[in-house]
mmCIF file as Biopython writes it, N, C-alpha, C and O atoms, coordinates in Angstrom:
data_model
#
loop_
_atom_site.group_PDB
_atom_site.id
_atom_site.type_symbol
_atom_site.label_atom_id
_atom_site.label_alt_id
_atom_site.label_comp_id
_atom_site.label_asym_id
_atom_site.label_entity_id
_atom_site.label_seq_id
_atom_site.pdbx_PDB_ins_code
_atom_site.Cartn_x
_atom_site.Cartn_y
_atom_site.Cartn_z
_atom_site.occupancy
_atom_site.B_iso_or_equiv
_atom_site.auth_seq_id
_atom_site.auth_asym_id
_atom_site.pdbx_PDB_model_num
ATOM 1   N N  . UNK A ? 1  ? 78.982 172.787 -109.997 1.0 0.0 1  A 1 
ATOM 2   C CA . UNK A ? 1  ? 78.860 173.268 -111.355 1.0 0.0 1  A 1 
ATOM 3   C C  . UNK A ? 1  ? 80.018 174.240 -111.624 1.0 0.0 1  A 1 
ATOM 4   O O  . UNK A ? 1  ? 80.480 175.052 -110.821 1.0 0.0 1  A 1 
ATOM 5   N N  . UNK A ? 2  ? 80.426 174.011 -112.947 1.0 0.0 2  A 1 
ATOM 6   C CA . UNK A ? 2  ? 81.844 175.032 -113.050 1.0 0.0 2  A 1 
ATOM 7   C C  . UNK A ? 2  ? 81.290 176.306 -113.416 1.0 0.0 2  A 1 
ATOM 8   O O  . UNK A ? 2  ? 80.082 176.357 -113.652 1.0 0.0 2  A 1 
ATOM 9   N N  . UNK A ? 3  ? 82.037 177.403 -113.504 1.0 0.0 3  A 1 
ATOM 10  C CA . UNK A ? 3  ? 81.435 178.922 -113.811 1.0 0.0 3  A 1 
ATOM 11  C C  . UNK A ? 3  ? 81.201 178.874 -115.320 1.0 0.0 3  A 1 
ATOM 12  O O  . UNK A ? 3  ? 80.355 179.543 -115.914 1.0 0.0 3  A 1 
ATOM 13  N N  . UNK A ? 4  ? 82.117 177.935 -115.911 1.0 0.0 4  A 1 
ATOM 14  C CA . UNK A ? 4  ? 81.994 178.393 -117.363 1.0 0.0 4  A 1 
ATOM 15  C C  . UNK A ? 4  ? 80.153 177.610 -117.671 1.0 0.0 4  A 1 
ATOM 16  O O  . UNK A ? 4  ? 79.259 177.838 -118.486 1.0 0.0 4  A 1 
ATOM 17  N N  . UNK A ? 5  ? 80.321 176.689 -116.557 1.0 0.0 5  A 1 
ATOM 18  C CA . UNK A ? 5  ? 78.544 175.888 -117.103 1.0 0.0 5  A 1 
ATOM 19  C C  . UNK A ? 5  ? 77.597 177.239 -116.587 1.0 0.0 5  A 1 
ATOM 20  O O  . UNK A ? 5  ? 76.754 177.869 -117.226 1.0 0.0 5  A 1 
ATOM 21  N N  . UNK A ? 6  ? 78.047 177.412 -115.266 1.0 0.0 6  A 1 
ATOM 22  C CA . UNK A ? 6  ? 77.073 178.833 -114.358 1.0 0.0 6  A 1 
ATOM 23  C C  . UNK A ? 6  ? 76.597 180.370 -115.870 1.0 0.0 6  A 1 
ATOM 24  O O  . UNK A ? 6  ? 75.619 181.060 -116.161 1.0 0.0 6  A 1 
ATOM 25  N N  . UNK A ? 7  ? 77.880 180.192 -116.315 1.0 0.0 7  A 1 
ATOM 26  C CA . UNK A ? 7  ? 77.952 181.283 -117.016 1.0 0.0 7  A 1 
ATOM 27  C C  . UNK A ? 7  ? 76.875 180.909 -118.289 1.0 0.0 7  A 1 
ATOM 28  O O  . UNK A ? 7  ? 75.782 181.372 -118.615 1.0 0.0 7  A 1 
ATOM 29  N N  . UNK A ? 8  ? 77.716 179.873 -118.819 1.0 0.0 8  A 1 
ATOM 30  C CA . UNK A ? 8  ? 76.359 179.720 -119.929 1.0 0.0 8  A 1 
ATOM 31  C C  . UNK A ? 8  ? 74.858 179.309 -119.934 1.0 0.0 8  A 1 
ATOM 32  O O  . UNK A ? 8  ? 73.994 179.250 -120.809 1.0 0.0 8  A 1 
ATOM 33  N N  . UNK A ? 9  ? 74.894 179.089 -118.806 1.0 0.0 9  A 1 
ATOM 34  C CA . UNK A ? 9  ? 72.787 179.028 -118.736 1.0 0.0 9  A 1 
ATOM 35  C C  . UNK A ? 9  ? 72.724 180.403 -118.200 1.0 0.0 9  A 1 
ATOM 36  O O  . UNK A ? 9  ? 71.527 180.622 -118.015 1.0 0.0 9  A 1 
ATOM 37  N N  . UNK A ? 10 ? 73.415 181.436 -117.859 1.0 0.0 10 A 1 
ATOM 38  C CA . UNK A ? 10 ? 72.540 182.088 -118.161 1.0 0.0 10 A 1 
ATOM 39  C C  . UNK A ? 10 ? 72.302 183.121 -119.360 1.0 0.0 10 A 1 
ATOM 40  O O  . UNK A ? 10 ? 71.410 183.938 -119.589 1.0 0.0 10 A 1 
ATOM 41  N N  . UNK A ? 11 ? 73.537 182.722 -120.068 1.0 0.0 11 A 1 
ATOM 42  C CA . UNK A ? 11 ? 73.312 183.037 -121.540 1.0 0.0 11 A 1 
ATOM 43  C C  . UNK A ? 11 ? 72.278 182.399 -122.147 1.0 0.0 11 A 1 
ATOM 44  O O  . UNK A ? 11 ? 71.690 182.806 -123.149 1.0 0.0 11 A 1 
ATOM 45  N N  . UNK A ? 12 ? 71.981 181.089 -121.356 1.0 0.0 12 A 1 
ATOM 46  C CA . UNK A ? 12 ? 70.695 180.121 -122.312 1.0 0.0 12 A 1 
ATOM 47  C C  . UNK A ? 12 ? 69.429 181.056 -122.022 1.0 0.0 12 A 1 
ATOM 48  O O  . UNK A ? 12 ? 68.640 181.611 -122.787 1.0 0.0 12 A 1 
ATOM 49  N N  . UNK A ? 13 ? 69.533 181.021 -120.638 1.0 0.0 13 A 1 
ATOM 50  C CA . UNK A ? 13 ? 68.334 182.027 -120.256 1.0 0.0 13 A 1 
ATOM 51  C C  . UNK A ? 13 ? 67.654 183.049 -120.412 1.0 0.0 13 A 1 
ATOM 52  O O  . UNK A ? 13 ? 66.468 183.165 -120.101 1.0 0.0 13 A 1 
ATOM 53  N N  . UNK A ? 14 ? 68.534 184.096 -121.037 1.0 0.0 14 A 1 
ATOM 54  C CA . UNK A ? 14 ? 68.626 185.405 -121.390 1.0 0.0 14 A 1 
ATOM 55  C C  . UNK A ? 14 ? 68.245 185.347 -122.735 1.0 0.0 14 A 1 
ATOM 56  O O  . UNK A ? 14 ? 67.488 186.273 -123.028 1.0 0.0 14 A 1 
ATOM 57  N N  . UNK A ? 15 ? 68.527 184.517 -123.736 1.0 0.0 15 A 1 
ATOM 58  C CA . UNK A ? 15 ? 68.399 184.426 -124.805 1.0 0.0 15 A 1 
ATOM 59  C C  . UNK A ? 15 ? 67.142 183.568 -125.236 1.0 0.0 15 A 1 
ATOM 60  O O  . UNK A ? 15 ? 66.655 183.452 -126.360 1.0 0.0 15 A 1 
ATOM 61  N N  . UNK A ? 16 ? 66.885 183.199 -124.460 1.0 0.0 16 A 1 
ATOM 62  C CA . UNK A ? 16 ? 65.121 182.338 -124.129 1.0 0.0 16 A 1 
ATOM 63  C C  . UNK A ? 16 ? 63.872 183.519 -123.807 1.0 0.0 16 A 1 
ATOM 64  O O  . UNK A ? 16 ? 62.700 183.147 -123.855 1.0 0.0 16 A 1 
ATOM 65  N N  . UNK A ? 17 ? 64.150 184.707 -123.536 1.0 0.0 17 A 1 
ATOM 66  C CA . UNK A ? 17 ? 63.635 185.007 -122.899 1.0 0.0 17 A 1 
ATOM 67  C C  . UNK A ? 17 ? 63.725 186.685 -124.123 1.0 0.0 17 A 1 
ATOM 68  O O  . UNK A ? 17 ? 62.811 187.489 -123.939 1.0 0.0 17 A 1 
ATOM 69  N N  . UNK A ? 18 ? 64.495 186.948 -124.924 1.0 0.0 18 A 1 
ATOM 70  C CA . UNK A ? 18 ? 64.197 187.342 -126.010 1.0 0.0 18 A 1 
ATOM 71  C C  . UNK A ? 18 ? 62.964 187.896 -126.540 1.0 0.0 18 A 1 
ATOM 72  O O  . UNK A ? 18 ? 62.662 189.085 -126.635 1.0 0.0 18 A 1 
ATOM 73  N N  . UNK A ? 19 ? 62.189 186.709 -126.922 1.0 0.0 19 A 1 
ATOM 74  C CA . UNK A ? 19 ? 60.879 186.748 -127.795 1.0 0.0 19 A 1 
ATOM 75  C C  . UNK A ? 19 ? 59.920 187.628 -126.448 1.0 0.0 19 A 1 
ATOM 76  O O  . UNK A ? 19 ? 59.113 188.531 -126.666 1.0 0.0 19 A 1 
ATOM 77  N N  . UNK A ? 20 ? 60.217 187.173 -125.323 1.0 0.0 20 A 1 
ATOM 78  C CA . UNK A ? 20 ? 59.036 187.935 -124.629 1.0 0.0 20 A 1 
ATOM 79  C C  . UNK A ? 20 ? 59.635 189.276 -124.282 1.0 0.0 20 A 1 
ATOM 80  O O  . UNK A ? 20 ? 58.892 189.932 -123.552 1.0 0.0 20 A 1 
ATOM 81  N N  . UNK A ? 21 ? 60.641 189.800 -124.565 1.0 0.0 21 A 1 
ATOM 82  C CA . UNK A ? 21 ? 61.173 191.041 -125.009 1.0 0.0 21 A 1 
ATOM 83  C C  . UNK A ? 21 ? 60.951 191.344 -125.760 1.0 0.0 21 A 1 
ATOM 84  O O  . UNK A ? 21 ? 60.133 192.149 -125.315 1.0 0.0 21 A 1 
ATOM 85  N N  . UNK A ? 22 ? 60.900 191.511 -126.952 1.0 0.0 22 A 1 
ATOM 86  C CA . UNK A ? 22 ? 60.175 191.804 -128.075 1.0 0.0 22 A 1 
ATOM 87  C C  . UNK A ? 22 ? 58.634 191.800 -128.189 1.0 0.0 22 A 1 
ATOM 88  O O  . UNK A ? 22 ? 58.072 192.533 -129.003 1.0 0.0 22 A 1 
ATOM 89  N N  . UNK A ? 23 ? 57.997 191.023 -127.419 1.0 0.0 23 A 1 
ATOM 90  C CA . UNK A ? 23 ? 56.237 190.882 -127.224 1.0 0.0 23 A 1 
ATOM 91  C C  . UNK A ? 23 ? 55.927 192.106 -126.448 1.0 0.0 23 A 1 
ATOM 92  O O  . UNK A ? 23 ? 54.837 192.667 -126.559 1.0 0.0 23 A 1 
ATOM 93  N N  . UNK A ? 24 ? 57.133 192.649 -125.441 1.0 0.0 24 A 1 
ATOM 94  C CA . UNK A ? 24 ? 56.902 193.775 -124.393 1.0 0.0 24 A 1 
ATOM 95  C C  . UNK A ? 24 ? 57.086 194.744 -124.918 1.0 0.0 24 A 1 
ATOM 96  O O  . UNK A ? 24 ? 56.285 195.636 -124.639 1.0 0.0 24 A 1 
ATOM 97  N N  . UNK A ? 25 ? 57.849 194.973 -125.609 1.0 0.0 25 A 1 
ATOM 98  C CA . UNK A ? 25 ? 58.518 196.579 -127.245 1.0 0.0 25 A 1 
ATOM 99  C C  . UNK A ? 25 ? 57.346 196.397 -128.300 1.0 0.0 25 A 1 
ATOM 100 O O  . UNK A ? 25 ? 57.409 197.148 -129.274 1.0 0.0 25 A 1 
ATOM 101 N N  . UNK A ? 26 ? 56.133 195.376 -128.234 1.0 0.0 26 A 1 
ATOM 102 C CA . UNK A ? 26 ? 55.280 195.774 -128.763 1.0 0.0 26 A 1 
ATOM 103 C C  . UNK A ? 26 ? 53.809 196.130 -128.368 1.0 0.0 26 A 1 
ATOM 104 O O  . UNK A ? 26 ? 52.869 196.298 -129.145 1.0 0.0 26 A 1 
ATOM 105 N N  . UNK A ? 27 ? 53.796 196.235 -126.589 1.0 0.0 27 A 1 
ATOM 106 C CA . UNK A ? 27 ? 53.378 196.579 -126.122 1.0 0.0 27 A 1 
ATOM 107 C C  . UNK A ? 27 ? 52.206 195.561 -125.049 1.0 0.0 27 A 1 
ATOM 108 O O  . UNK A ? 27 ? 51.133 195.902 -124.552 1.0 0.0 27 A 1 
ATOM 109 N N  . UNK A ? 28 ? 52.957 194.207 -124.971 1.0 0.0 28 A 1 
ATOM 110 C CA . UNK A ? 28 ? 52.344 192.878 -123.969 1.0 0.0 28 A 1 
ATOM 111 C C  . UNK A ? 28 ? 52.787 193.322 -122.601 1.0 0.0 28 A 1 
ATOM 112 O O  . UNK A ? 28 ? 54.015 193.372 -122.525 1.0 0.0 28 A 1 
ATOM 113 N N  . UNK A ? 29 ? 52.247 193.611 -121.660 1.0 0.0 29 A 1 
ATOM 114 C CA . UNK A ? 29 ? 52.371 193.492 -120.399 1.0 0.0 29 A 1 
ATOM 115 C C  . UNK A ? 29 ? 52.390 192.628 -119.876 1.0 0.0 29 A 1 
ATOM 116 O O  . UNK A ? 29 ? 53.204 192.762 -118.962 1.0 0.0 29 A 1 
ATOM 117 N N  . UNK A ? 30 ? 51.861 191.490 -119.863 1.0 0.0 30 A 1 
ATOM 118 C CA . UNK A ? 30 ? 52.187 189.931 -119.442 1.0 0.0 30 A 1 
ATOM 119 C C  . UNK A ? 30 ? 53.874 189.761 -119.188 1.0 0.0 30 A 1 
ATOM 120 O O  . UNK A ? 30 ? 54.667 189.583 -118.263 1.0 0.0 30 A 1 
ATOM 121 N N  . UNK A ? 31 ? 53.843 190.016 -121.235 1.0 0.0 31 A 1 
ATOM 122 C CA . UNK A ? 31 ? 55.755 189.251 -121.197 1.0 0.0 31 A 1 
ATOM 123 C C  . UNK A ? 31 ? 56.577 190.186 -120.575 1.0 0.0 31 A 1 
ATOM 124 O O  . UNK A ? 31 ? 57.546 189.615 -120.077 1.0 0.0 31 A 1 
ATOM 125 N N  . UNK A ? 32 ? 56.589 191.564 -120.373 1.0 0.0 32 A 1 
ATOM 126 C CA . UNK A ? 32 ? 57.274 192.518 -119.220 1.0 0.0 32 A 1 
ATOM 127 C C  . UNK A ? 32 ? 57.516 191.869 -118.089 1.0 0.0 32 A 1 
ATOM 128 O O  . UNK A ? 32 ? 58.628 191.617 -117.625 1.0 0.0 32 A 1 
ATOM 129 N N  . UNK A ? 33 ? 56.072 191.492 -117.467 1.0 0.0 33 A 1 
ATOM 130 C CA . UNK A ? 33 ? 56.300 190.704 -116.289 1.0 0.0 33 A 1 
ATOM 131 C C  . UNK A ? 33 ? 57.583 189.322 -115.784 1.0 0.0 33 A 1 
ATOM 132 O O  . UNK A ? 33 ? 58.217 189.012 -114.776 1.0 0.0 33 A 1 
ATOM 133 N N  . UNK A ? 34 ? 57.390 188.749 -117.444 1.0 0.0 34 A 1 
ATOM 134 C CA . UNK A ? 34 ? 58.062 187.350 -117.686 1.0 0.0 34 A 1 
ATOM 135 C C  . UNK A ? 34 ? 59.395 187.962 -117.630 1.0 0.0 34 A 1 
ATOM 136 O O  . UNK A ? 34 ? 60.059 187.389 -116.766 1.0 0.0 34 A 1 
ATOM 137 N N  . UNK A ? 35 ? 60.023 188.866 -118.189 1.0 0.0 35 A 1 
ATOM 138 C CA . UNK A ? 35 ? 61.232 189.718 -118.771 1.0 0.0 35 A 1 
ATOM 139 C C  . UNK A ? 35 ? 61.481 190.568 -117.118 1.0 0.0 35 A 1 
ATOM 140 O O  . UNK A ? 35 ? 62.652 190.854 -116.869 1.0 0.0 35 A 1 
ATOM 141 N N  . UNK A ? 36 ? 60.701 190.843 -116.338 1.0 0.0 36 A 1 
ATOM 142 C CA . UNK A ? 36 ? 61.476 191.314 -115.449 1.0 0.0 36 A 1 
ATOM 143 C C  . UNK A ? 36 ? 61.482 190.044 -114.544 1.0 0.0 36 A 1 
ATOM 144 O O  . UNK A ? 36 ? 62.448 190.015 -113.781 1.0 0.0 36 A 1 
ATOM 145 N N  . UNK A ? 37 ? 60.838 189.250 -114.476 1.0 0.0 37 A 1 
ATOM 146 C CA . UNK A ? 37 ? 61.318 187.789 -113.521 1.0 0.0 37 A 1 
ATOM 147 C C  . UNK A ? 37 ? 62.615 187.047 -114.031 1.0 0.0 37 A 1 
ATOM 148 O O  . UNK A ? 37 ? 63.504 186.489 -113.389 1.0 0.0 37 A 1 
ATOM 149 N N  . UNK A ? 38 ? 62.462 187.198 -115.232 1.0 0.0 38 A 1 
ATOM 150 C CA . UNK A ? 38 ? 64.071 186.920 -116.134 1.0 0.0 38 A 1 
ATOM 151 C C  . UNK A ? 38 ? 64.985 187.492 -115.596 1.0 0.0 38 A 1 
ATOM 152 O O  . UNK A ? 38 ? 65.901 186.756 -115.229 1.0 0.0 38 A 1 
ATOM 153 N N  . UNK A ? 39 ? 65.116 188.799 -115.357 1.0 0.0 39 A 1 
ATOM 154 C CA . UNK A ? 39 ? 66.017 189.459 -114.692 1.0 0.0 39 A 1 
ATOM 155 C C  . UNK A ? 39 ? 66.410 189.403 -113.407 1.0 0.0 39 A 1 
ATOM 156 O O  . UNK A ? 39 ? 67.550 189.743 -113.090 1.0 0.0 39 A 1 
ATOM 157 N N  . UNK A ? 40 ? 65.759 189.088 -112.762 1.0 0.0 40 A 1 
ATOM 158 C CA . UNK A ? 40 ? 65.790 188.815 -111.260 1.0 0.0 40 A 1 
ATOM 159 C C  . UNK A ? 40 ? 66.393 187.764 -111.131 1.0 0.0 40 A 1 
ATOM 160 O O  . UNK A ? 40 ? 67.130 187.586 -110.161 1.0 0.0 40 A 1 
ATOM 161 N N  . UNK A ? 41 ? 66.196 186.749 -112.171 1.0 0.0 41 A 1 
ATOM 162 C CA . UNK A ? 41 ? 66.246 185.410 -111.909 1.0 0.0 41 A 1 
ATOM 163 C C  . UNK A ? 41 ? 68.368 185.663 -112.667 1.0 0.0 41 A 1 
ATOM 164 O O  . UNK A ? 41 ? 69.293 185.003 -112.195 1.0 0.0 41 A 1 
ATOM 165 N N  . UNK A ? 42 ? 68.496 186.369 -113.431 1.0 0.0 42 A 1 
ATOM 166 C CA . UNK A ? 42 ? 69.640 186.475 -113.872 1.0 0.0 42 A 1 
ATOM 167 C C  . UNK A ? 42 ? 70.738 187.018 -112.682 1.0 0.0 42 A 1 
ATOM 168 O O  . UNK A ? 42 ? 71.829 186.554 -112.350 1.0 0.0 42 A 1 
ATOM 169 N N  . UNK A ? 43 ? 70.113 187.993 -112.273 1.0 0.0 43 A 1 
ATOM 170 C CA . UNK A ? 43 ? 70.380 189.022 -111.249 1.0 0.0 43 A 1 
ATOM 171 C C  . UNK A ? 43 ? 70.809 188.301 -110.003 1.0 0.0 43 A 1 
ATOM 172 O O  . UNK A ? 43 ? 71.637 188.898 -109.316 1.0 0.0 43 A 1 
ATOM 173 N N  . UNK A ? 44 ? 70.229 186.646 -109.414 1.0 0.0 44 A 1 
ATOM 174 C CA . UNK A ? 44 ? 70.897 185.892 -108.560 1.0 0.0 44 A 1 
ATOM 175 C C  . UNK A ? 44 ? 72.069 185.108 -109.107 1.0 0.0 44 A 1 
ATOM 176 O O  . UNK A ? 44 ? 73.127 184.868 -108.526 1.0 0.0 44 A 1 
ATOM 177 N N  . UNK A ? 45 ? 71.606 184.659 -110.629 1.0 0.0 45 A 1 
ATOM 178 C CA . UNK A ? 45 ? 72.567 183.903 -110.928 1.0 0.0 45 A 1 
ATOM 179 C C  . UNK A ? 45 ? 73.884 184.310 -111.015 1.0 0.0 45 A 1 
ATOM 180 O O  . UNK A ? 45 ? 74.927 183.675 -110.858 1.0 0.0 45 A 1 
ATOM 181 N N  . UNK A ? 46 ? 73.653 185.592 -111.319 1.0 0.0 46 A 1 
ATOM 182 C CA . UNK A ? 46 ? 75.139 186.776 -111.152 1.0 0.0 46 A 1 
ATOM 183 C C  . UNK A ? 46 ? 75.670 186.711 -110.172 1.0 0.0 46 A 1 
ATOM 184 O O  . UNK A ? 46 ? 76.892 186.615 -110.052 1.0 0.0 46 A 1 
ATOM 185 N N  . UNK A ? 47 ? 74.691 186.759 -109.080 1.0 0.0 47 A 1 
ATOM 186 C CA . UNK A ? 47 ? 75.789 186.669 -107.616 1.0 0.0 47 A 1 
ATOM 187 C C  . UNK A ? 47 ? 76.207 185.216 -106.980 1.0 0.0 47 A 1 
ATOM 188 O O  . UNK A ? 47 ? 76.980 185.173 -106.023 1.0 0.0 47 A 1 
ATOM 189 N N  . UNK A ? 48 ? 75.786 184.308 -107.424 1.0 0.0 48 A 1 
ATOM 190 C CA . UNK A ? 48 ? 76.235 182.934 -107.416 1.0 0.0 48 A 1 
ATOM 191 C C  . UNK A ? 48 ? 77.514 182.480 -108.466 1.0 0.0 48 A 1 
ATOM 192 O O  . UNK A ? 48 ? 78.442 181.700 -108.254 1.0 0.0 48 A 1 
ATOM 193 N N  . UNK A ? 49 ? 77.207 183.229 -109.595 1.0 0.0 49 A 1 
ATOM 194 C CA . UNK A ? 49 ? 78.513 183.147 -110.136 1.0 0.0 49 A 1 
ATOM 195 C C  . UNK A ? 49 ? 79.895 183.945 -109.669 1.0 0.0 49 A 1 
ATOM 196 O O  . UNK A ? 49 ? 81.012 183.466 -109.865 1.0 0.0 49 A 1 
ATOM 197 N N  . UNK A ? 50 ? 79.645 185.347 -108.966 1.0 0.0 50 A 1 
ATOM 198 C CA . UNK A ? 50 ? 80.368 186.018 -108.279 1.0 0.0 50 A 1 
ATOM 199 C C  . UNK A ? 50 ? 81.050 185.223 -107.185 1.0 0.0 50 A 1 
ATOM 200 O O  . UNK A ? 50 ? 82.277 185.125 -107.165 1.0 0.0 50 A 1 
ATOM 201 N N  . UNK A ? 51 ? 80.219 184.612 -106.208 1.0 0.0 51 A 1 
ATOM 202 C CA . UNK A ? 51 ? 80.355 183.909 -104.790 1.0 0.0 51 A 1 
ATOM 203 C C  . UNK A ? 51 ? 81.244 182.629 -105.436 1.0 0.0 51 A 1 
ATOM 204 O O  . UNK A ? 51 ? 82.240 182.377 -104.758 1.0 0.0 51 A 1 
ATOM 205 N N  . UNK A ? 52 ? 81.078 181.841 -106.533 1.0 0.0 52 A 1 
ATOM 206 C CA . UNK A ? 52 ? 81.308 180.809 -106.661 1.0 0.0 52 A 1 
ATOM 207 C C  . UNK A ? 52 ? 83.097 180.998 -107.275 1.0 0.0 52 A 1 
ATOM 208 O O  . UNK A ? 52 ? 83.942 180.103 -107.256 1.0 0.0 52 A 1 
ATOM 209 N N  . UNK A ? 53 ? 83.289 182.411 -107.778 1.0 0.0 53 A 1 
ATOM 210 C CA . UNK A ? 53 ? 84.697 182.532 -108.019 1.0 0.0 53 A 1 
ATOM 211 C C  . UNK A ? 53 ? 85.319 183.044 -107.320 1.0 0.0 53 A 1 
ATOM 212 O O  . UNK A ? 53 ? 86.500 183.306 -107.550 1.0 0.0 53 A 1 
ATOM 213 N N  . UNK A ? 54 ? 84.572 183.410 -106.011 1.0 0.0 54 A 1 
ATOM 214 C CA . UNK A ? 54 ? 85.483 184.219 -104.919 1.0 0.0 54 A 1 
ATOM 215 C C  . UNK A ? 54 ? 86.347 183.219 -104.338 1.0 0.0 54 A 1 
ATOM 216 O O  . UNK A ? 54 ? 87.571 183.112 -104.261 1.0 0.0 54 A 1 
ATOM 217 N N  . UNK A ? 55 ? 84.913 182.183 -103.768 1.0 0.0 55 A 1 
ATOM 218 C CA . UNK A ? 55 ? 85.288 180.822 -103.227 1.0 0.0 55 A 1 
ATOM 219 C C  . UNK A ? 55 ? 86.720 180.445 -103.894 1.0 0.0 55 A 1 
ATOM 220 O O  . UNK A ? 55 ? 87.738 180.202 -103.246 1.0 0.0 55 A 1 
ATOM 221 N N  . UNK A ? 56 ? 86.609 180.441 -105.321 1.0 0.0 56 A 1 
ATOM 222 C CA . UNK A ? 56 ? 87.898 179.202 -105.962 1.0 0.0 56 A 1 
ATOM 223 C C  . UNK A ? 56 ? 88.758 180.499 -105.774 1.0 0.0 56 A 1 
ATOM 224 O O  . UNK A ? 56 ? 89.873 180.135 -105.402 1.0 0.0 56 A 1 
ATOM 225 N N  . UNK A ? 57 ? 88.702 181.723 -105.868 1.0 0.0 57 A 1 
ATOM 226 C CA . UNK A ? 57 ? 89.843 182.611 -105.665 1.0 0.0 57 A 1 
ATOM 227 C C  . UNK A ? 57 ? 90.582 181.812 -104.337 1.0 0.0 57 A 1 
ATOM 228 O O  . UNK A ? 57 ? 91.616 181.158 -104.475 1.0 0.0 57 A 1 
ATOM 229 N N  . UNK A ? 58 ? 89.901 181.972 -103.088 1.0 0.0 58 A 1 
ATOM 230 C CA . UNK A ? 58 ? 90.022 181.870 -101.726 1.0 0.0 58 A 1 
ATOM 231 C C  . UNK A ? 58 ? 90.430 180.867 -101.762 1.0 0.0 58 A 1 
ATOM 232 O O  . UNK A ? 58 ? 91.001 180.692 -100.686 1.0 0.0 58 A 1 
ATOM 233 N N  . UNK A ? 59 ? 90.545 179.688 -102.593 1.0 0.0 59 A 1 
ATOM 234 C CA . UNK A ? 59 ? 90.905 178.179 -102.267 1.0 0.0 59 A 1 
ATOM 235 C C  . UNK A ? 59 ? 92.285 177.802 -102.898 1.0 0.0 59 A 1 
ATOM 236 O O  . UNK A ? 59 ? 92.740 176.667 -102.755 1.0 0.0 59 A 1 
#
């Protein structure tokens, strides 16, 4: 997968994930939950996108 695809899901992701940000600023604890698994889940994709341009640096 190229970085620019890596990069934009997780713009898809982040931006999916919105509305249950807003459900949590109105006080849902559920979607917090959803919104910090979002993050986590962003939070690898970050370092896979990191690893994946070191690699093409290195190559």
């Amino acid at each position: 997968m190229s970085v620019e695809a890596m990069v934009q899901a997780m713009i898809d992701d982040l931006t999916a994930i919105l509305g249950d940000a807003a459900k949590h600023d109105k006080g849902n604890s559920a979607a917090g939950t959803r919104v910090r698994k979002a993050m986590q889940d962003s939070k690898a994709a970050a370092q896979d996108v990191r690893v994946q341009v070191q690699n093409d640096k290195n190559n």
